[in-house]
C-alpha positions in Angstrom: 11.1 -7.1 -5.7 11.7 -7.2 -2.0 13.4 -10.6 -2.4 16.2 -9.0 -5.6 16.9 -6.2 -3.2 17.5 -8.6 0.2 19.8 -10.4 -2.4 21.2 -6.8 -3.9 22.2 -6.2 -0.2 24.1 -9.5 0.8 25.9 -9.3 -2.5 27.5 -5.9 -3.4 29.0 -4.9 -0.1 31.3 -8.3 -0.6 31.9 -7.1 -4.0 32.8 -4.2 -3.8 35.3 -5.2 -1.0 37.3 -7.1 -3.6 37.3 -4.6 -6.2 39.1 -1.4 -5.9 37.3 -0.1 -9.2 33.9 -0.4 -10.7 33.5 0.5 -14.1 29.2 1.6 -15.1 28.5 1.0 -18.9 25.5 2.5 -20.0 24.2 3.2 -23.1 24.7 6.7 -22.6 25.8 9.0 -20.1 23.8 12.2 -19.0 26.1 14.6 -16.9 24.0 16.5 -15.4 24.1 19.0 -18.1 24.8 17.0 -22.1 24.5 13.2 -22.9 26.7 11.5 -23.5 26.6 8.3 -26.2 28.9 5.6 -25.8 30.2 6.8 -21.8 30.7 5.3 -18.6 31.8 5.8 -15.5 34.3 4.8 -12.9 34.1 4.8 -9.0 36.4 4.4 -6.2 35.3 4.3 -2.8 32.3 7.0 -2.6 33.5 8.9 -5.6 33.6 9.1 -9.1 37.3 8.3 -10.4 36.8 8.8 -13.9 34.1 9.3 -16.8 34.6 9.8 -20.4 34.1 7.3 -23.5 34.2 3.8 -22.4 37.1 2.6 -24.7 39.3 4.4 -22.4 37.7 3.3 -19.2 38.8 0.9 -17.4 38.4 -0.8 -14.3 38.2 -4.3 -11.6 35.1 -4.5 -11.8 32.4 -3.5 -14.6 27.8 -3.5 -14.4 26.3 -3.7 -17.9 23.4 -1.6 -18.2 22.6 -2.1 -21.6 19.4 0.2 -22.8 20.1 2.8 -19.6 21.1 6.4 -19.3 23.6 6.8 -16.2 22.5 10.0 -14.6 23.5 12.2 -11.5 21.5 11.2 -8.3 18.2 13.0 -8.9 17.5 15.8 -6.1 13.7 16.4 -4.6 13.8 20.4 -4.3 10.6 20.7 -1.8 9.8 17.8 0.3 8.0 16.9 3.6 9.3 13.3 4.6 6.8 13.6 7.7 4.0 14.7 5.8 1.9 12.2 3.7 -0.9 11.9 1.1 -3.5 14.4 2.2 -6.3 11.5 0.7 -5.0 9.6 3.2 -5.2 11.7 6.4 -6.2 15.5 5.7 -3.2 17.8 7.1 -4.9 19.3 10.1 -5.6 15.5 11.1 -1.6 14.8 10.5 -0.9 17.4 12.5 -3.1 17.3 15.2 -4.2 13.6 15.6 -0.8 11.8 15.0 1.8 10.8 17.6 5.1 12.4 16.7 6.1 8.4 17.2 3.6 7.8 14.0 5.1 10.7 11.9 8.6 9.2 12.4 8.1 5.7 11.6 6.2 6.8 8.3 9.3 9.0 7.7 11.5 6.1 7.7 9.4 4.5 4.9 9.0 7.5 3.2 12.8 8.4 3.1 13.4 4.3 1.8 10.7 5.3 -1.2 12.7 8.0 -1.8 15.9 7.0 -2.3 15.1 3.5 -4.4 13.0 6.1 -6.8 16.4 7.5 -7.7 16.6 10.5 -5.5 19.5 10.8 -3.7 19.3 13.7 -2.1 16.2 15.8 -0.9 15.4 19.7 0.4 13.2 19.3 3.2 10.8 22.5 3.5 9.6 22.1 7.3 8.5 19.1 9.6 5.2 20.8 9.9 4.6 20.5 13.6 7.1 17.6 14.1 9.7 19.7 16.2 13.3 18.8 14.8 11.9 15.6 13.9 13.8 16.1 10.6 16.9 16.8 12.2 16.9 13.6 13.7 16.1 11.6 10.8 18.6 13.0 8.6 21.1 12.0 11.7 19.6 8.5 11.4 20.1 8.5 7.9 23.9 9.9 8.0 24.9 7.2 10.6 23.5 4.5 8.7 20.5 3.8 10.7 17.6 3.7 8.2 17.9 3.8 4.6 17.4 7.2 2.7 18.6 10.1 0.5 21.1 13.0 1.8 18.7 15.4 3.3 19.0 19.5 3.6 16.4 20.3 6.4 14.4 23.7 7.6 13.0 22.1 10.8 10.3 24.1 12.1 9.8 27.2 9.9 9.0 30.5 10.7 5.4 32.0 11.1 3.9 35.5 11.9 1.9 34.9 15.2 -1.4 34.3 13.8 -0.9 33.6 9.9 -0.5 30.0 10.3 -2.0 26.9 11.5 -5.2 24.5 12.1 -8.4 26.5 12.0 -11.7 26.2 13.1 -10.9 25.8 16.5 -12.1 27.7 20.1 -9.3 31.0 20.3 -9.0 29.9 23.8 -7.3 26.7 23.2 -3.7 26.7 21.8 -3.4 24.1 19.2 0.1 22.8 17.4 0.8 25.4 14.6 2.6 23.3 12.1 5.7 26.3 12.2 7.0 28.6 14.7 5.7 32.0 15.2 8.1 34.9 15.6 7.3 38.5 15.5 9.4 42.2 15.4 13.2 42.5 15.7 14.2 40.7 18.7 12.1 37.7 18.5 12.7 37.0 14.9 16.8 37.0 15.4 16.1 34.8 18.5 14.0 32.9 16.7 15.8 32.2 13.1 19.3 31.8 15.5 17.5 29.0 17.4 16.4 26.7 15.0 19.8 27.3 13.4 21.1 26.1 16.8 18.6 23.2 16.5 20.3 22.1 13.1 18.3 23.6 10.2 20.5 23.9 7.1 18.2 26.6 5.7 16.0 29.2 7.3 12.1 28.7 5.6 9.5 32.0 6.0 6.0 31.7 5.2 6.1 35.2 2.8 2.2 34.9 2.8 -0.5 32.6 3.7 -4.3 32.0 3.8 -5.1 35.0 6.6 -6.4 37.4 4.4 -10.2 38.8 5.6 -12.0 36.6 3.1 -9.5 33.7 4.2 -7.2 34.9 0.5 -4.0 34.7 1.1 -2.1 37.6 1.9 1.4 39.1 2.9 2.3 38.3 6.9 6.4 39.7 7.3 7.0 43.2 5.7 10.2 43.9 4.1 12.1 44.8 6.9 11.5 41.7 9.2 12.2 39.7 5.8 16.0 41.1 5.2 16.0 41.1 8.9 16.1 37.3 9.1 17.8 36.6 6.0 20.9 38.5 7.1 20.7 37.0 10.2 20.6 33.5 8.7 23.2 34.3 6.0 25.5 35.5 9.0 25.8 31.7 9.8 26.3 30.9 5.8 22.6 30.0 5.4 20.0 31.0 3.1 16.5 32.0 3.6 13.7 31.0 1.4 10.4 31.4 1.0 6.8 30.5 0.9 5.0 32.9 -1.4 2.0 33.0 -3.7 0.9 36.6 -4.0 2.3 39.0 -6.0 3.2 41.3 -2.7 4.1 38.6 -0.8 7.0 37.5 -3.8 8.3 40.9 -4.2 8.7 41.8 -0.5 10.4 38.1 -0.6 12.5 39.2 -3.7 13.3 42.1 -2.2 14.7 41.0 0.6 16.9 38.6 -0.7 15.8 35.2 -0.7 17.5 32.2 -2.7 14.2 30.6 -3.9 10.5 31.2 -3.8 8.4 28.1 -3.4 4.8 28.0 -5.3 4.2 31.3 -6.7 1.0 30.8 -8.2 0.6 34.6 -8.6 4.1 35.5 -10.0 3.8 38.2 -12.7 5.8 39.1 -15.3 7.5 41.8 -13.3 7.8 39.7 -10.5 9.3 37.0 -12.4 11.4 39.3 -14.7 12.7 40.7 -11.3 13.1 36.6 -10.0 14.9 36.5 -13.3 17.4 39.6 -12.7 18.4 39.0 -9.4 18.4 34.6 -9.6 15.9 33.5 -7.5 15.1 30.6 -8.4 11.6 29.1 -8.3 9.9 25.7 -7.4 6.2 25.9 -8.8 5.4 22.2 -6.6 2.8 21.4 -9.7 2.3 18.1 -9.0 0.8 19.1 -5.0 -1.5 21.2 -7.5 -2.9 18.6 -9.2 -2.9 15.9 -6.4 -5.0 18.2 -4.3 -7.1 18.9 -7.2 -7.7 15.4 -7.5 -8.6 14.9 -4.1 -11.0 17.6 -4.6 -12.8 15.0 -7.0 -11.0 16.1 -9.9 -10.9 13.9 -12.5 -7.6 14.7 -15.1 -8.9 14.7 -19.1 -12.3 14.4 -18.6 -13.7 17.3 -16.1 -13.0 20.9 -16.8 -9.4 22.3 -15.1 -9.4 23.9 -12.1 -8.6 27.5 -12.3 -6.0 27.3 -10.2 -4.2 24.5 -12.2 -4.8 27.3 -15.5 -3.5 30.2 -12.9 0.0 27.4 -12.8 0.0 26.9 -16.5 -0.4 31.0 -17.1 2.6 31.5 -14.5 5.2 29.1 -15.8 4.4 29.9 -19.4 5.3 33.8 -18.4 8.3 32.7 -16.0 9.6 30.5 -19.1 9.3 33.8 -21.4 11.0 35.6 -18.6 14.4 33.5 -18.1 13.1 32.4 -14.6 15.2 29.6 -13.2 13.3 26.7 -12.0 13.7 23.8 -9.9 12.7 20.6 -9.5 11.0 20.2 -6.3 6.8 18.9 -6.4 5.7 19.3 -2.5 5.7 15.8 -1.9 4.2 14.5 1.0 1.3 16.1 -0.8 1.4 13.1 -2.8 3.2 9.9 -2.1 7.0 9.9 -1.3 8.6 7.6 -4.2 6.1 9.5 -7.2 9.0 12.2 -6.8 9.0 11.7 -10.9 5.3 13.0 -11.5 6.9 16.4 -10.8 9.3 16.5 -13.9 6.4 14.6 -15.9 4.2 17.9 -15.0 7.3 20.4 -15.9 7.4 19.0 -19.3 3.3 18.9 -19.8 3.7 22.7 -18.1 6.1 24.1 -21.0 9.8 23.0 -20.1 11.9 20.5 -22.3 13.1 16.8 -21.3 16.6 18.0 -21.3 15.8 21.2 -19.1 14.0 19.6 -16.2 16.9 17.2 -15.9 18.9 19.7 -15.4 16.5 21.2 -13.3 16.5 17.8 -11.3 20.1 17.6 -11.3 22.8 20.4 -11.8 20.8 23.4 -11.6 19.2 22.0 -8.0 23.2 21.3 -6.7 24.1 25.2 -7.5 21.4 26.4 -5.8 21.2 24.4 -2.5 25.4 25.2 -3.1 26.2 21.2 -3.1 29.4 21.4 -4.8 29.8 17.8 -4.1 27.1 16.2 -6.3 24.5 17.3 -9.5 27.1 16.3 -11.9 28.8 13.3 -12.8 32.6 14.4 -13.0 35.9 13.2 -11.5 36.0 14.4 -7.3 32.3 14.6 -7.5 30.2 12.0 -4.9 29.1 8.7 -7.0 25.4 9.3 -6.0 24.3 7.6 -9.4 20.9 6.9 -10.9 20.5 4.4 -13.8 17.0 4.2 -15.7 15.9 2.7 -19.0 15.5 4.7 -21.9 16.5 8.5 -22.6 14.9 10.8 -19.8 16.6 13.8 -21.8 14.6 12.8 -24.9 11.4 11.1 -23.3 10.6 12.5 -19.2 8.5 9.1 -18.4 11.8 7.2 -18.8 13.0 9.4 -15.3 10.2 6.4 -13.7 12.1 3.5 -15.2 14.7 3.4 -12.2 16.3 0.4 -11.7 20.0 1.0 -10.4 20.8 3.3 -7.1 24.3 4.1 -6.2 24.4 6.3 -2.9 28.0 7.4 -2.3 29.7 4.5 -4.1 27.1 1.7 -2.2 24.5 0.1 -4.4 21.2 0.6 -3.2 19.3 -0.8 -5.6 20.0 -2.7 -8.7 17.3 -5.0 -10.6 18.9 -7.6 -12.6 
């Protein structure tokens, strides 16, 4: 494999040099929305020149990829690139133990994994306690440096002081946090404006977290400091989202404006009917469920489930009823980067149709992280462009057959 994609590298830079057109001839064409039987699609340069039937496509230079389905660039919705499997070092140990050298370098690999699994472009939720790590990489990533997907990055995520963070340890010593604590009116406005100025594209607040008496998770901003930062984030054209998994903790978010909620596991049908009314849109992360279930011992099909893999199931069979839009986005870094597809394998097994998580994966992920640029493969749009054998709209397990990457025109990958 690593010697095809040395080869893939020497040869289609030269050949695309020579040809001013390149014409993709699948078997079918999903557009981020329908598919297509019997399309293709034409770049120039980084973008898409032309789609539509292949009898009236034409081009300098055409890739046969009979028994594929040419799809938009898949996009991760919640991601940690400097995070990684929690079976291979638990998180407090990642956080605490690692040199931010360590996290970086694993980053790199993680992005590479990434991308060559078909995901162009990825939402990163927080370099939990990596600085602006993320920033950086993205930069690397942009300028060619290192190979990996577009990213959208939160940096360093907001906290209230003492919600969040490694436990177990002597209150005297100060340990890394894993997010940035911020607290009433003029240190959350400082606070959201400086990691703004430190290059986050979104604003993440943890809505809740694990600081209840009992360690349960409970509410941590109150509805004021929520609209609070998200008007002070959207006064630079960014959105705030949210961390949430209590019913309080989702409404206060709700309320106070946010774009998405990520996990939810205690959305109710009023909360998700209000999700519903005002288009929030939601990202569930089942497959960090299930991985940490497994490390848990868990065995999948033979021991009973955990409850709170039945508590998942409950909510997105009530968010489905409700009209509740939902991403694509599985918390990896939970699990390893490059499974990105175990997520939309889980969406399906959860309740949703092939069709609808590719959607999810594609189109419906664009709109709401307001990429106008990419999601859907139309004339002007970016040729980010995934091949993979079979039908993913018919079958999801076919969205793991990758085998041809285009990242703004340049093959990435492509297995003869």
């Amino acid at each position: 494999m690593k010697r095809i994609l040395f080869l893939v590298f020497l040869f289609i830079p030269a050949l695309l040099s020579q040809a001013q057109t390149l014409l993709l001839k699948p078997d079918r064409v999903f557009d981020g929305e329908e598919t297509h039987a019997g399309w293709g699609v034409v770049v120039e340069g980084e973008m898409i020149a032309d789609v539509g039937p292949i009898a009236g496509l034409s081009a300098d230079q055409v890739i046969e990829m009979r028994g594929m389905t040419l799809s938009p660039g898949l996009i991760e919705g919640h991601a940690h690139v400097l995070l990684h499997p929690y079976d291979e070092t638990n998180w407090n140990d990642q956080v605490l133990r690692e040199s931010r050298a360590e996290r970086v370098v694993r980053a790199t690999v993680h992005a590479t994994n990434t991308l060559m699994a078909g995901f162009t472009t990825i939402r990163d939720l927080g370099s939990e306690g990596a600085g602006y790590a993320d920033v950086g990489i993205k930069q690397a990533i942009n300028k060619g440096v290192i190979l990996g997907p577009r990213m959208l990055v939160a940096g360093r995520a907001i906290v209230a002081t003492g919600s969040y963070g490694p436990r177990g340890f002597d209150p005297a010593f100060d340990v890394p946090l894993g997010a940035e604590p911020a607290d009433g009116v003029d240190d959350l406005v400082r606070v959201t404006r400086d990691q703004i100025g430190k290059g986050a594209d979104f604003i993440k607040v943890y809505a809740d977290y694990r600081w209840g008496p009992n360690g349960e998770s409970m509410p941590t901003f109150s509805k004021e400091e929520l609209d609070l930062m998200r008007r002070t984030a959207e006064s630079s054209g960014r959105p705030l989202v949210a961390h949430a998994g209590t019913e309080e903790g989702m409404q206060r978010a709700i309320w106070a404006g946010v774009e998405t909620i990520e996990h939810g596991d205690g959305g109710t049908r009023s909360v998700f009917r209000a999700m519903a009314e005002k288009g929030v849109v939601w990202y569930p992360t089942l497959a960090a469920v299930e991985a940490i279930s497994s490390y848990s011992g868990w065995e999948k099909g033979k021991d009973p489930e955990p409850t709170r893999i039945t508590v998942k199931k409950a909510a997105m069979k009530v968010a489905l009823e409700e009209g509740v839009l939902i991403g694509m986005g599985g918390d990896v870094g939970v699990y390893s980067h490059g499974k990105n597809a175990w997520e939309m394998e889980l969406m399906v097994e959860y309740g949703m149709s092939p069709l609808h998580v590719m959607r999810a994966t594609t189109s419906l992920n664009a709109r709401t992280f307001h990429l106008s640029d990419r999601g859907t493969i139309e004339v002007g749009k970016l040729a980010d462009l995934v091949g993979m054998t079979g039908d993913p709209t018919e079958n999801i397990k076919d969205a793991w057959n990758v085998t041809f990457v285009m990242k703004g025109g340049e093959i990435v990958r492509h297995d003869n």
